[in-house]
Structure formats: C-alpha cells, structure tokens
C-alpha positions as CSV (number, residue, x, y, z in Angstrom):
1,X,0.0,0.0,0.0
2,X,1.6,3.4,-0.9
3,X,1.8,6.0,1.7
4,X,-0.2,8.9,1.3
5,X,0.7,11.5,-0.9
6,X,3.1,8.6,-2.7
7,X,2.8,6.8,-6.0
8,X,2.3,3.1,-5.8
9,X,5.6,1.1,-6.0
10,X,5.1,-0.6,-8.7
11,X,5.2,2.8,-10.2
12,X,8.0,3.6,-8.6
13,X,9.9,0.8,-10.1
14,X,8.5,0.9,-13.0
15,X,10.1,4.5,-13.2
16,X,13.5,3.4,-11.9
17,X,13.7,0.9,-14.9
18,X,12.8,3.1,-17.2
19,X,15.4,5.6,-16.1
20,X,17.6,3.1,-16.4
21,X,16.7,1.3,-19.6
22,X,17.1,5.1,-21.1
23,X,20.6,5.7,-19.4
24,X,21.9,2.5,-21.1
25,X,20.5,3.3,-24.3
26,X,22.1,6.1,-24.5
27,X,25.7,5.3,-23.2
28,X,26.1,1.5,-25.0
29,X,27.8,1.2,-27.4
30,X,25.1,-1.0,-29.6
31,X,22.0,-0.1,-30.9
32,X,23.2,3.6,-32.1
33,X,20.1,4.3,-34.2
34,X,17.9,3.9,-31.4
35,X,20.3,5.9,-29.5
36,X,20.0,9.0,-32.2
37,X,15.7,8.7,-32.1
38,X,16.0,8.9,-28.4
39,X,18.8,11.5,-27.9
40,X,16.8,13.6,-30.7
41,X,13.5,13.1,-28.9
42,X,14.9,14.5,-25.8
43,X,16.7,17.0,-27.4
44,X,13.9,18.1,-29.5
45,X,11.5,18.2,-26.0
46,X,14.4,20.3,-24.1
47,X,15.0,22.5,-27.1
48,X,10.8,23.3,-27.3
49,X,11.0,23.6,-23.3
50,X,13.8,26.2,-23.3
51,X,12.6,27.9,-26.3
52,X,9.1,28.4,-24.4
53,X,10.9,30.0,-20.9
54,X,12.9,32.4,-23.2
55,X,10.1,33.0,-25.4
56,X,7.5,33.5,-22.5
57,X,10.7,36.0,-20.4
58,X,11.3,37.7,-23.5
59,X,7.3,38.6,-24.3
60,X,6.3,38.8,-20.4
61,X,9.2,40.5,-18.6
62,X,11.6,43.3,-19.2
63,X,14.3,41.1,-20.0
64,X,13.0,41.0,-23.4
65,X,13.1,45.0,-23.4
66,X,16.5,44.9,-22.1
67,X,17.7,42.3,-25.0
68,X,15.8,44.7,-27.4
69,X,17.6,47.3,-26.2
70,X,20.8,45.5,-27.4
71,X,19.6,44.9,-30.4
72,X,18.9,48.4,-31.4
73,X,22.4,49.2,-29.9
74,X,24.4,47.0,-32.4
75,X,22.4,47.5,-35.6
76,X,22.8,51.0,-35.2
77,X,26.6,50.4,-34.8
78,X,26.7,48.2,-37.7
79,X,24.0,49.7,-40.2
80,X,24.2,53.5,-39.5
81,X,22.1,54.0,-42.8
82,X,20.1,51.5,-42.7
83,X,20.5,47.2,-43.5
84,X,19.0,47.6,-47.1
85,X,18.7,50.8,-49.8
86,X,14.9,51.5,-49.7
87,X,13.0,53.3,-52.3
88,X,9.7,55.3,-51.5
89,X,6.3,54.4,-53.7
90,X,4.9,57.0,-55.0
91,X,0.8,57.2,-56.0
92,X,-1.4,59.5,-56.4
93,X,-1.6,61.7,-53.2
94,X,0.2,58.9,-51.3
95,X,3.6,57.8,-50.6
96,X,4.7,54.3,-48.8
97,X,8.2,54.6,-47.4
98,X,10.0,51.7,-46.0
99,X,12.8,52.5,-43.0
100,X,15.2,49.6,-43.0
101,X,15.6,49.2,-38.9
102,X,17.2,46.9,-36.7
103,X,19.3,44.0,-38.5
104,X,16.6,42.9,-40.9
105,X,13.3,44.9,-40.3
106,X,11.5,47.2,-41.5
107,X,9.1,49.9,-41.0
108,X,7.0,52.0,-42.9
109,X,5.4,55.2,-43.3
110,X,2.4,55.9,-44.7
111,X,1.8,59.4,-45.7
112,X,-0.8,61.1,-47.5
113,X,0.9,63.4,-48.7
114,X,-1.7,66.7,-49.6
115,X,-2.5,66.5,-45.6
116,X,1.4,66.2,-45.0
117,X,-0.1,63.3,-42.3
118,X,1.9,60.4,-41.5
119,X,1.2,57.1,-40.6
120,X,4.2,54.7,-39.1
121,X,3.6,50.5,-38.9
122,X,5.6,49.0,-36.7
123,X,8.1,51.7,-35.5
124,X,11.0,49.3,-34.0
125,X,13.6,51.7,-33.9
126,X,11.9,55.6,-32.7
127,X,15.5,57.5,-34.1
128,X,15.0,56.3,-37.8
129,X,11.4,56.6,-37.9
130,X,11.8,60.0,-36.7
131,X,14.5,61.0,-38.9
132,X,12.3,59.9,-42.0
133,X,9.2,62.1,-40.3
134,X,11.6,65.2,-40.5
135,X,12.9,64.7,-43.8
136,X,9.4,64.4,-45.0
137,X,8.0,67.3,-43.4
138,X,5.3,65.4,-42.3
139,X,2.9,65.2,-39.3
140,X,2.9,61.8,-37.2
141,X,-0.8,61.3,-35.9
142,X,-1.1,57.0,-35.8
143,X,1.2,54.4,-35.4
144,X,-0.2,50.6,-36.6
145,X,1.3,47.8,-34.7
146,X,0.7,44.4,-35.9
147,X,1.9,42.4,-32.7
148,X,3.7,42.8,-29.5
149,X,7.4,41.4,-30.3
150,X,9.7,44.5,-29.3
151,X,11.0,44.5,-32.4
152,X,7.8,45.6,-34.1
153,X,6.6,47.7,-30.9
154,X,10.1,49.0,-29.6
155,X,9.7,53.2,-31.0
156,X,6.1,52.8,-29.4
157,X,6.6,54.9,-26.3
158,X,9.3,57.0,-27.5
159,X,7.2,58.2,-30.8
160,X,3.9,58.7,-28.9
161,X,5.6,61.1,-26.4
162,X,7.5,63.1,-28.9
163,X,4.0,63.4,-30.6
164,X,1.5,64.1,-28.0
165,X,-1.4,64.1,-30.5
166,X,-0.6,60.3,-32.4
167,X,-2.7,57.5,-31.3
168,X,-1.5,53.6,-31.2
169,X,-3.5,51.3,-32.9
170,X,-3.2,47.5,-32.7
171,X,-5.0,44.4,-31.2
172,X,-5.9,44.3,-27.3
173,X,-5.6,40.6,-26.8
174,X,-1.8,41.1,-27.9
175,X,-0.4,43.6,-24.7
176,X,0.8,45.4,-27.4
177,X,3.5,48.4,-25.5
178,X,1.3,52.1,-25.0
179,X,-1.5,51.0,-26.6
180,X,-4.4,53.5,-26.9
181,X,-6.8,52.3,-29.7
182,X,-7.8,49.1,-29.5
183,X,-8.8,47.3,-33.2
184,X,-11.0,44.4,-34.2
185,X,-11.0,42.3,-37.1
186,X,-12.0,44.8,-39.7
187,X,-11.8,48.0,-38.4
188,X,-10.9,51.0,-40.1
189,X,-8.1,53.8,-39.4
190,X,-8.8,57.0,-41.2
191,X,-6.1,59.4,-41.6
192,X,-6.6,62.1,-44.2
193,X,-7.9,60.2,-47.4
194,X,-5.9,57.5,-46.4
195,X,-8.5,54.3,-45.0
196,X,-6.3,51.2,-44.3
197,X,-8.3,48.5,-42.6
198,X,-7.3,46.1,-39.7
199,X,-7.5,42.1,-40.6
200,X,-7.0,39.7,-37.6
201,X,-4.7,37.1,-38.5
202,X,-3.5,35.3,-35.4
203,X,-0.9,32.4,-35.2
204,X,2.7,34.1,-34.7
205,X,0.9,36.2,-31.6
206,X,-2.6,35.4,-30.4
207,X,-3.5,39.2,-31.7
208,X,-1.5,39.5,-34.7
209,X,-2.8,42.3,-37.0
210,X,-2.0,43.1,-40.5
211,X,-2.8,46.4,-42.2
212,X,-4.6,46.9,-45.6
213,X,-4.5,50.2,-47.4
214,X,-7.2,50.9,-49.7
215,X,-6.0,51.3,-52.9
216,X,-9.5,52.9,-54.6
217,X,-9.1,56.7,-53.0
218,X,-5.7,57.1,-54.7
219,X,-6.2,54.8,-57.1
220,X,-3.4,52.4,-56.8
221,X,-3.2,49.4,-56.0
222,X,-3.7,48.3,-52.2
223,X,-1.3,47.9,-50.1
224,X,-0.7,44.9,-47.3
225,X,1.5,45.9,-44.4
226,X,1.7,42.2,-43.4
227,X,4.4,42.4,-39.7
228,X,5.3,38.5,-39.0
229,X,2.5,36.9,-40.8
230,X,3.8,37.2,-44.4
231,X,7.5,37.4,-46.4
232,X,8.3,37.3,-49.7
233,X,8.5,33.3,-50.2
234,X,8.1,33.1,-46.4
235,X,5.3,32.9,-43.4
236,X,6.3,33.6,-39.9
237,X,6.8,31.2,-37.1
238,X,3.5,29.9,-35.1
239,X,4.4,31.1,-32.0
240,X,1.2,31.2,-30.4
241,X,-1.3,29.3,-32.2
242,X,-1.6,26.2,-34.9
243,X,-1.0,25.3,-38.1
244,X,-4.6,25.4,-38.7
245,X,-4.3,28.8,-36.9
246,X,-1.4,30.1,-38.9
247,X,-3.4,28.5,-42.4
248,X,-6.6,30.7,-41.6
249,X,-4.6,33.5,-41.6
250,X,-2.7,32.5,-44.6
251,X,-6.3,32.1,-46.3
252,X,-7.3,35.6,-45.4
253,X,-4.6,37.4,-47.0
254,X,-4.8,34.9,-50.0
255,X,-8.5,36.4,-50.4
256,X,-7.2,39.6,-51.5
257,X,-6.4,40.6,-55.4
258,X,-3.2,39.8,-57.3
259,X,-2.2,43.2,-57.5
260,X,-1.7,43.9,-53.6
261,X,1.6,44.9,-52.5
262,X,3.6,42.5,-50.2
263,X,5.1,45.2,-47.6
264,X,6.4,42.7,-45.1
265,X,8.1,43.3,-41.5
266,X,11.6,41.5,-42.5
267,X,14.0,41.3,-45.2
268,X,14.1,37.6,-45.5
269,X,13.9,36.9,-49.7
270,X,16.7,35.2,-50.4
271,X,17.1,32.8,-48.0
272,X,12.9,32.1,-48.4
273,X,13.7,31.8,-52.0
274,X,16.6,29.5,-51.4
275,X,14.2,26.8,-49.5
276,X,11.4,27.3,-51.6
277,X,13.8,26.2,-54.6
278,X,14.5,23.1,-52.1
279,X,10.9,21.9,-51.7
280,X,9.9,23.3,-55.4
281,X,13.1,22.6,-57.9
282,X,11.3,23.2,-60.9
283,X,9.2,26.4,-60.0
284,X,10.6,28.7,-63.0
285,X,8.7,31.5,-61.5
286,X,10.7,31.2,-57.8
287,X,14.0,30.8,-60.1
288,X,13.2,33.9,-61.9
289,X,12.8,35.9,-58.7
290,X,15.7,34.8,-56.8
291,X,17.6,36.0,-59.7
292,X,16.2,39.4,-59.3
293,X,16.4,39.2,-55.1
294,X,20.3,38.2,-55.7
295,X,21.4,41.1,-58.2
296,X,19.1,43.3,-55.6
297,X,20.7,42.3,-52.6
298,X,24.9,42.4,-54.0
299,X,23.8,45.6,-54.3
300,X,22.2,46.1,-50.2
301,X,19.0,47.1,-52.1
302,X,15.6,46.2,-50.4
303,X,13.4,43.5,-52.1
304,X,10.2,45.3,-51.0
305,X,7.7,45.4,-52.2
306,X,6.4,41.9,-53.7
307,X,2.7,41.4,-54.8
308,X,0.4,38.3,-53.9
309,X,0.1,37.4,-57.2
310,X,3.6,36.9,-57.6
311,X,3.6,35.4,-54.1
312,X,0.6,32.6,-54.9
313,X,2.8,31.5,-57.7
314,X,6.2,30.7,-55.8
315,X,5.5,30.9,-51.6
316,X,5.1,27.3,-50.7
317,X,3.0,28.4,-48.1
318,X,0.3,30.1,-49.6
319,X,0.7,26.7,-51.7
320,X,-0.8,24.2,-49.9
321,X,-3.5,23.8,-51.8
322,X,-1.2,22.6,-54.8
323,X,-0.8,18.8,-55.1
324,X,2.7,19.7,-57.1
325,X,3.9,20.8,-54.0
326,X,2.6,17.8,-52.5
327,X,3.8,15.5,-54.3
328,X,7.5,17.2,-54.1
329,X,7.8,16.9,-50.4
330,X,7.0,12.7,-50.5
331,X,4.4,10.0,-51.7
332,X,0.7,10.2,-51.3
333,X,-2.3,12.4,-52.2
334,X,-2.1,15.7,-52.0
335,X,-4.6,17.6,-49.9
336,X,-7.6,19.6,-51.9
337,X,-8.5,22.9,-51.7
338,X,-11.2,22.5,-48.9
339,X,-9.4,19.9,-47.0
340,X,-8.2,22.4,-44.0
341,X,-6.5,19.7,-41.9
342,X,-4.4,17.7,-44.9
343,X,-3.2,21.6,-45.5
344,X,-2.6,22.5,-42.1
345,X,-0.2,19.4,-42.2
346,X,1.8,20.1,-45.0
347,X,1.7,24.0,-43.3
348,X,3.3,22.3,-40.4
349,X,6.3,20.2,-42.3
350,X,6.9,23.0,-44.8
351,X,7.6,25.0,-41.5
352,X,9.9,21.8,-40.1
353,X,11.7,22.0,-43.1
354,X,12.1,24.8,-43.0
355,X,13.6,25.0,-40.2
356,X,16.3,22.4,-40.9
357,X,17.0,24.2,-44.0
358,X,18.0,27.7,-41.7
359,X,20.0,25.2,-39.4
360,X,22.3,23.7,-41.9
C-alpha cells in the first residue's frame, strides 16, 4: 500500500527501470540508431521547453526590453544608414516609405501626402522613424502595430511622447507596448484620405494584425502591411497558435487581389527563395525571382515590395492547396483545396523543413 501522498511502487519501479533502460540506451555502445531517435526526442522536448521560458521572459518581462535594447544598440553600430537601400512608392496623393531598422526589419510610413499626415507601422527603432518624419515634413498622428514582439513595438513609447497628438493602434488581446486604440478584425483607421483597414490574422501572436490600405481613394493598387504573418516566399513562425491557426490567416490574406503589394516586417527573400527552390526545384517563377532578389541584394538594395500574385505562384506556403507541392515533399495524395486539416499538415512540415533548412 503506498503511503499517502506517494505513487504506488510498482510505479516507482517501474520508473527506476525506465530511467535506467534510457541511461543505457544512450551510453552503450550498440543499438546507435535507437540511440539517435531517443537522444533527438529528448533533445527536440528540451530545445521546445527552453525555447518556451525564453520565449515567454522575453514577451512577459523586461528582459525582453532589455535584449531589445541590445539589439537596437548593435544594428545601429553596424547599419548607421540603414540594413538595405529602400526606395519610396509614390501614387497619387500617397507615398509608402520603408525604413530599414534593426538587423533585418522594416518599417514603414504611410503618408498622404496633400495632408502632410503620417502614418508609421511598426516603428522598431523611434531615431529612424523620426528621422524619415523630419525629412518628409510630415505630421505623425497613428502608429499601426501588428503584434507585440519589441521588435515591431520597440519606438512605441518613445514616438507617442515626442507626438503628444498620435494614437496607437493595434490588437488588445496582444499587450501590445502604449496602446491607446484598441482594433477588431475589420476595423478602419482614417487618416486624411488615407482608409487602411485592420485584418485579424493570429498564429505568430494570439493578436497579430495586418494592415490593408485601400487602394481605390488614390487609385493604386492596395497595399498589405503584413508584420510577421507574411514574407516574400516566407510565413512567420506559429508562436502562439496552430498550423490550422497560422493556415486561416494565410487564407485571409490569400482572399485579396493579385495586384496587392507585399510590404512585409523582414528582409528575409533570399534565403525564403533559397528553400522554396528546395521543396519546389522546378518552379521557374521562384528561379526567376531569386535572380532578381540576388542582383538586388549584391547591391544592399531592399526586395520590397512583392505582390500576392507573384507570391501565390512561388510561396510554398500560400501553396498548400497545390498537389505539385505535395507531391515534391514525398508520396501520397495531396490535400484539396477545402481539405483544412491535410493543408494544415503540410503547413506544419513546410515550417519543419524549414527549419532544418535555416539550421544547416
């Protein structure tokens, strides 16, 4: 009878042979493929564990401030102008400027430019967003956050002091840094005769936003400010959600028309490219861009923007839905275009893949 409080003993030596079962797996000099399984299984669980304190110290404490804070430091020693050559858009009555931040970000600013109002998404670093500001001779009065990660939400506090009138917009369920408008799914910022709408599009944060700019007032084509949901020939990580999750956002973007512009939050396109020539050899329309990204980026020059037409026909993983791409990463049916959870799964090993790929 166990005492109270204690496990039976048959569990406890049941326990005790496992541990020891597992210790001389690992140490004999036989049986080395079960070995590797087991030593990759625990390292694999340990790696996930550790990955979920540092995530949850860097997102919950000021440890992650303080390691944002380091961040800033060193790009700024090691890009003083910037990590990549940017050029402005130009439509009618509106300009889109990207601001090359940190050591592979970016932020924008959206101005409209009879109001001389400004608009700034995701303003990591507050000194190069400001500088832009000045050089434009513009007016700051919103700042559009798409998700908490300091190195989308960093300039927050800095920005909104230095102008008392500019509100920050972005989703409550996120803890997003001096928040003062909260957005839903669908809501609208006005700012002069710019009207960019808010789309919910959770996975890499539980509140992750992205930002669509009409494109009829000016008419131009619209433009999506996508933060960590979407890179040229890339998706973020699913840090807190699914794949089904992370495919459901996916899906919403992939509503929108061909013609939108891919502003995303890093400058990731050649090494995206480089593993979506892995899983898709033959893709003549991923070779033809990476030709372009590489002659842009000898150069330091930004790849932004893309469009989602030219995204549909290379990203694996707005390609799920493809039974090419299916059929390229092993045997078996591919999933169809309704079947969510077949999708979600090849969602989930293109991201596994992916990151081996970035390992090597």
């Amino acid at each position: 009878m166990a005492l109270p409080g204690w496990p039976a003993l048959w569990l406890w030596v049941a326990g005790f042979g496992l541990l020891i079962f597992v210790l001389v797996l690992l140490v004999s000099p036989r049986g080395c493929r079960a070995r590797r399984i087991l030593r990759g299984l625990l390292m694999a669980r340990s790696e996930r564990l550790l990955f979920r304190i540092g995530y949850s110290l860097y997102t919950r404490t000021w440890l992650g401030y303080l390691f944002y804070r380091q961040q800033l430091r060193r790009a700024r020693n090691r890009y003083p102008k910037g990590h990549s050559k940017t050029q402005p858009r130009l439509f009618n009555g509106v300009k889109v400027l990207p601001i090359p931040v940190l050591a592979d970000n970016y932020s924008y600013l959206i101005i409209d430019t009879q109001a001389r109002l400004a608009v700034a998404v995701d303003p990591s670093d507050p000194r190069a967003v400001q500088a832009s500001i000045e050089k434009e001779g513009v007016t700051l009065v919103a700042i559009l956050c798409t998700h908490k990660h300091w190195d989308h939400s960093g300039g927050n506090r800095d920005l909104s002091r230095r102008h008392r009138d500019c509100r920050v917009y972005g989703s409550p369920q996120d803890g997003i840094p001096y928040l003062t408008h909260p957005l839903c799914h669908q809501d609208v910022v006005s700012v002069g005769r710019l009207q960019i709408r808010a789309l919910a599009t959770p996975g890499h944060t539980q509140g992750h936003l992205v930002y669509l700019l009409d494109g009829e007032p000016y008419k131009g084509p619209s433009c999506l400010f996508s933060g960590d949901l979407l890179f040229l020939s890339g998706c973020g990580r699913t840090f807190e959600g699914t794949a089904e999750t992370m495919l459901s956002s996916l899906d919403t973007v992939l509503g929108l028309g061909d013609d939108t512009l891919l502003w995303p939050g890093h400058e990731y396109a050649e090494e995206n490219l480089g593993f979506a020539g892995m899983v898709e050899p033959e893709n003549l329309a991923r070779e033809r861009k990476m030709q372009w990204v590489q002659r842009q980026r000898m150069e330091r020059k930004s790849t932004c923007p893309s469009t989602l037409g030219e995204e549909r026909s290379y990203n694996p993983f707005l390609r799920t839905h493809c039974l090419a791409l299916q059929e390229a990463l092993g045997p078996g049916p591919g999933p169809t275009e309704d079947d969510c959870s077949s999708r979600a799964q090849l969602l989930e090993e293109l991201r596994r893949l992916k990151d081996m790929h970035k390992s090597k």
